[in-house]
N, C-alpha and C positions, 0 to 999 in steps of 0.2 A: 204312406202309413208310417207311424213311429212309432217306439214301444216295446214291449217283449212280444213277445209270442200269442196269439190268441187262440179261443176255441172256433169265433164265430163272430157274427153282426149282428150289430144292435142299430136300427135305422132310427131315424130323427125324422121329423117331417120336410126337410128341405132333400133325402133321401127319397121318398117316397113320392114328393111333387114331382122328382127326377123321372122318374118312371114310365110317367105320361107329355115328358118334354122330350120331343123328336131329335134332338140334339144332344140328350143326357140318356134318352132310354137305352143305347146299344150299349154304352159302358156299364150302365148299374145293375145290367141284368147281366154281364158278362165277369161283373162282381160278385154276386149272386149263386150264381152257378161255379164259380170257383172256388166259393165257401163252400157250397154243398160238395164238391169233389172230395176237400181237402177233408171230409166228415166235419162243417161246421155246423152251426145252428145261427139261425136267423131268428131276434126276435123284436117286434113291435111292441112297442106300449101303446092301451087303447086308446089314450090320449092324441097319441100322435096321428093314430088315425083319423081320431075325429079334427085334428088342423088340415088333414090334407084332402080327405075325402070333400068334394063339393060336386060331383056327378056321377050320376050312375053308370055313364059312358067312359070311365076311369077305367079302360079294360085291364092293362096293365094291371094296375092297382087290384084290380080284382081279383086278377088269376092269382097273385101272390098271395094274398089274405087268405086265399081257397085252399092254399095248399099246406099238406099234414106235414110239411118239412118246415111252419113257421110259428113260431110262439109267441102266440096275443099277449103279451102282460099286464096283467088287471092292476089296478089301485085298489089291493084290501084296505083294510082299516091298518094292519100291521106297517102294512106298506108308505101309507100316508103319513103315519110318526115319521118313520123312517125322512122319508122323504123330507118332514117340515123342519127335521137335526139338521140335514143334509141343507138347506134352504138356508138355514140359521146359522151353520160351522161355516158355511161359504161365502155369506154374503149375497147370491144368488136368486133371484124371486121368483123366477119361471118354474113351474114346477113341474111344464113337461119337461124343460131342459136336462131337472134334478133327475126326475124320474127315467129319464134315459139314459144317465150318468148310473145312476145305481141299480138298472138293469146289466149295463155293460160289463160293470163289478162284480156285480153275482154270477156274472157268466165268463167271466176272460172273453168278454169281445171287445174288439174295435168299433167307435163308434163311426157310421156312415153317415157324410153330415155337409149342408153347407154353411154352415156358419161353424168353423172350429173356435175361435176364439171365445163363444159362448160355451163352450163346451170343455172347452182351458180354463177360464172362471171357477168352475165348480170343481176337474181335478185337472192340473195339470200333467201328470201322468199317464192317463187314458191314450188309448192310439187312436188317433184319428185319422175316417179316409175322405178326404175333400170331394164332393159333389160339383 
């Protein structure tokens, strides 16, 4: 991780396909629970769910999403401007990218991610934790 100091995590969907990868699940849930020790907050955009979600057998996937220690974050309409500045001051087109970039912002978290370098794009300041 790099960066100042955070509240918590903000997952990306190459976080979340981690999950249910037998080789990436023991660490991201031992990320996970370390956030929640330290009093973090975990939050998903429902975007990212819907790139990773592809089976209902995603158990992993599932218990997380279930639980009241994790923050869906919706795309209001407020959100979406926001988003299309963010899209437009960056350079950047992916807009779950943005939108998990300016989740992480509103929250002081670190983003959980495998692709950082997309995620430098949009702010290079952000902390990122490699997947």
């Amino acid at each position: 991780m790099n960066g100042p100091a955070t509240s918590g995590l903000t997952l990306d969907t190459g976080a979340l396909l981690a999950l249910d990868q037998p080789a990436k699940a023991i660490a991201m849930q031992a990320r996970l629970e370390a956030a929640w020790r330290r009093g973090g907050t975990i939050c998903v955009p429902a975007e990212v769910i819907a790139q990773a979600w592809r089976s209902p057998r995603q158990v992993r996937l599932a218990r997380l999403l279930k639980s009241p220690d994790v923050d869906v974050a919706v795309m209001t309409l407020s959100v979406a401007r926001s988003v299309g500045l963010m899209c437009a001051s960056s350079g950047h087109d992916d807009v779950v990218d943005v939108h998990v970039v300016l989740c992480a912002r509103q929250r002081q978290h670190a983003i959980v991610t495998s692709d950082p370098r997309d995620i430098a794009r949009i702010d290079p300041t952000i902390p990122r934790i490699v997947v």
